[in-house]
C-alpha positions as CSV (number, residue, x, y, z in Angstrom):
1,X,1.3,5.2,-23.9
2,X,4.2,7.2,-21.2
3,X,7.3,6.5,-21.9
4,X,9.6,5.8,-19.2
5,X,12.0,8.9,-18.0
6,X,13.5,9.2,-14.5
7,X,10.6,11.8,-13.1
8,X,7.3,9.9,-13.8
9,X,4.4,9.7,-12.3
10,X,2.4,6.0,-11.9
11,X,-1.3,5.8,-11.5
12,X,-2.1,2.3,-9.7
13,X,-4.8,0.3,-9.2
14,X,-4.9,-2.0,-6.0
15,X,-7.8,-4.2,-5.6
16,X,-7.7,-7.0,-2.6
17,X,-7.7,-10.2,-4.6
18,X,-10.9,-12.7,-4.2
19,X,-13.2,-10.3,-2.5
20,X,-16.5,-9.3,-3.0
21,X,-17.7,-6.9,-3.3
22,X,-14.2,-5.2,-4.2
23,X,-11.7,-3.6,-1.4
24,X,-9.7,-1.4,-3.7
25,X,-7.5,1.9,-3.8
26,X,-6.4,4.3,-6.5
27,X,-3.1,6.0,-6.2
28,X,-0.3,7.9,-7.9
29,X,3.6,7.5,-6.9
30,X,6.9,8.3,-8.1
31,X,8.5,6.1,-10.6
32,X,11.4,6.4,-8.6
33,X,10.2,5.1,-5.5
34,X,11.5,1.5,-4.5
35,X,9.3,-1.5,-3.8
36,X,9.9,-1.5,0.1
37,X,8.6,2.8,0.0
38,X,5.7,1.4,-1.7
39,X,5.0,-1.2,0.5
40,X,5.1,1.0,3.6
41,X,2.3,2.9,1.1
42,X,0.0,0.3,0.4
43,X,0.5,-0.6,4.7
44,X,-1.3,3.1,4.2
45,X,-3.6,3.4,1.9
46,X,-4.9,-0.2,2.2
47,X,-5.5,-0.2,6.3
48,X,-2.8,-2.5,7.1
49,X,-0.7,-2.2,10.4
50,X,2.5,-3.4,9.1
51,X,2.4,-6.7,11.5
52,X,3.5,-9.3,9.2
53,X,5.8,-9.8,6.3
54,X,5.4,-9.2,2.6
55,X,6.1,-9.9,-0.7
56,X,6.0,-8.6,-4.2
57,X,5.3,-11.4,-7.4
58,X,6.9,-10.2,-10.4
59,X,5.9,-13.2,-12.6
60,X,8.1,-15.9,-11.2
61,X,10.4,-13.2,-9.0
62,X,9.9,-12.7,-5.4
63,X,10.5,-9.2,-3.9
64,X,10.6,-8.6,-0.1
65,X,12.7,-8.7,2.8
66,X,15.8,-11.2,2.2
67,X,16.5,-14.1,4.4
68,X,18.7,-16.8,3.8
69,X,17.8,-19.4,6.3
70,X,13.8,-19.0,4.6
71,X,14.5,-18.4,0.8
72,X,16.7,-17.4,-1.1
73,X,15.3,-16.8,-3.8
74,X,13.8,-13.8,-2.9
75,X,15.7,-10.4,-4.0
76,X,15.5,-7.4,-2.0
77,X,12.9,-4.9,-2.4
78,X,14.8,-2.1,-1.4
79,X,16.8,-2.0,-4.1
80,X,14.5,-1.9,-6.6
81,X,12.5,0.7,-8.1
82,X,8.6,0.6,-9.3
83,X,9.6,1.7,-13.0
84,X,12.1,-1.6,-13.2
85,X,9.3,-3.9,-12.3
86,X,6.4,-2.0,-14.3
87,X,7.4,-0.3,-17.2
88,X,4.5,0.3,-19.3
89,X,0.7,0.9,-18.8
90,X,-1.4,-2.2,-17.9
91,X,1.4,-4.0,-16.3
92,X,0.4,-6.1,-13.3
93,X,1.9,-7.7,-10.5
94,X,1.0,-8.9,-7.0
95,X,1.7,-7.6,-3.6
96,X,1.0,-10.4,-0.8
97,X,0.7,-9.0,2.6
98,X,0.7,-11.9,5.7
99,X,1.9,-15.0,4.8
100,X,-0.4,-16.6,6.9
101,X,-3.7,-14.8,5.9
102,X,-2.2,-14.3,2.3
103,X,-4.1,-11.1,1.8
104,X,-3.1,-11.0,-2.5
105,X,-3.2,-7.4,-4.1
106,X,-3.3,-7.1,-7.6
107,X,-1.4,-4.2,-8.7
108,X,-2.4,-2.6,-12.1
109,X,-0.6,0.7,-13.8
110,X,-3.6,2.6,-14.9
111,X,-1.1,5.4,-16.1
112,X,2.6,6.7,-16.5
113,X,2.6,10.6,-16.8
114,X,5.5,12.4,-16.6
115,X,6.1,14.4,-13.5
116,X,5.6,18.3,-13.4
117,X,6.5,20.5,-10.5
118,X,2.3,20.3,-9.9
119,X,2.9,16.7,-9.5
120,X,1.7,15.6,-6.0
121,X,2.6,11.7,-4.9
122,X,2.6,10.0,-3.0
123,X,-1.8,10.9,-2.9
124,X,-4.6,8.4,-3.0
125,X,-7.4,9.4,-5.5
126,X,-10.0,7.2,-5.1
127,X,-11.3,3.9,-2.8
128,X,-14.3,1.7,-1.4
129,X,-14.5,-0.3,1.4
130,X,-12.3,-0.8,4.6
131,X,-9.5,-3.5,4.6
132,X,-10.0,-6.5,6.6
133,X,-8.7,-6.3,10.4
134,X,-5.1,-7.5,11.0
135,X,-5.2,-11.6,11.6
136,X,-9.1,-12.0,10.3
137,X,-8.2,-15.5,9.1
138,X,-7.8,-14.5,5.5
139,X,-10.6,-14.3,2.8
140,X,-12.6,-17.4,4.7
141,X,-12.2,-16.0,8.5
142,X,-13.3,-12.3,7.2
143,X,-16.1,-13.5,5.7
144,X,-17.2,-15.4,8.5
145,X,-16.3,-12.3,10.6
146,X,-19.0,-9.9,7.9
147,X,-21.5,-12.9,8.1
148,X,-21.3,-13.0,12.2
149,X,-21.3,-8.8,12.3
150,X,-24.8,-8.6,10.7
151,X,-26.7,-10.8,12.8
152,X,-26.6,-9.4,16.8
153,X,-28.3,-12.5,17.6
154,X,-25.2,-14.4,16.8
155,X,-23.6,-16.3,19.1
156,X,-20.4,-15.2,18.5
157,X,-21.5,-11.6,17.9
158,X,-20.0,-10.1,21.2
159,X,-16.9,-11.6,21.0
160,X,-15.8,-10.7,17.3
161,X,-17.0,-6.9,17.7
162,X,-14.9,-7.3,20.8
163,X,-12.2,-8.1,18.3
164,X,-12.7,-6.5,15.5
165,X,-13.8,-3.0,17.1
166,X,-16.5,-1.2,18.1
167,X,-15.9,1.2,15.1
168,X,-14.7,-1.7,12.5
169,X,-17.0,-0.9,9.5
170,X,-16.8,-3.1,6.6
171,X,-17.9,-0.6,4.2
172,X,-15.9,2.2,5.2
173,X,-13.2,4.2,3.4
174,X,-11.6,7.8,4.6
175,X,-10.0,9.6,1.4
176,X,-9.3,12.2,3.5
177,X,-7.7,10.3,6.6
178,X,-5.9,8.2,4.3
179,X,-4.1,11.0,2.6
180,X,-3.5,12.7,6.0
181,X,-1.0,9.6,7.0
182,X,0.6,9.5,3.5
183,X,1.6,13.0,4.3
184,X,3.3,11.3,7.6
185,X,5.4,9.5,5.1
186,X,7.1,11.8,3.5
């Protein structure tokens, strides 16, 4: 097992919580980088557009985007780094994007590797399936939006393609497009 040093590299698992069959993404970052940089990643390499608010779960600490008339209880994720929260391989934690939908990630570090001048991050390796459109009505309302997408003869067919896109395709994961707009982040 890697032992933590200030230049590591974190292999991480990110699989959509409660989903069949699985939505997930396989990606190496910087140790270094803070929870709200990896947030704007996982907006990336999960399909997100960044709409609503988020939240990391720690075990019973709360990571996001303070606000004292909400919660305050909840410490800011800017000033914390990934290696603080996850310091060994096979740690976990969850990422909750959209209150409303609560779309949960689980978060595993598959690997800790120390960084060489090789060393390329932010860079997704690996993925399957597209992430559910923005406001789909959480795990129920996507999966009545799949169930309505394979039957044309559906009465509510028109409309949610409408909605959803003409090019929305469940199944549907770009390595290469999603590594194209983690370059933007940089």
């Amino acid at each position: 097992m890697a032992q933590i040093t200030n230049n590591v590299i974190y292999q991480l698992d990110i699989r959509l919580a409660y989903i069949e069959p699985p939505i997930w993404r396989r990606m190496v970052v910087s140790g270094q980088v803070t929870l709200f940089g990896l947030h704007r990643m996982l907006q990336v390499v999960m399909g997100w557009e960044n709409y609503h608010l988020h939240q990391f779960i720690v075990g019973n600490t709360y990571y996001g985007e303070p606000d004292p008339e909400y919660d305050d209880r909840m410490k800011d994720d800017r000033r914390v780094k990934l290696q603080k929260i996850a310091r060994e391989e096979g740690a976990s934690f969850i990422y909750e994007y959209d209150f409303g939908d609560s779309w949960q990630h689980v978060i595993t570090v598959e690997e800790i590797e120390p960084w060489t001048p090789n060393s390329l991050a932010p860079r997704c390796l690996d993925g399957a399936r597209a992430c559910p459109p923005e406001d789909s009505g959480g795990i129920g309302g996507y999966e009545h939006l799949l169930e309505v997408l394979r039957d044309r003869r559906h009465p509510e067919y028109k409309e949610l393609r409408a909605w959803a896109g003409t090019h929305f395709d469940p199944e549907l994961f770009s390595l290469q497009a999603v590594n194209s707009a983690l370059a933007n982040l940089r």
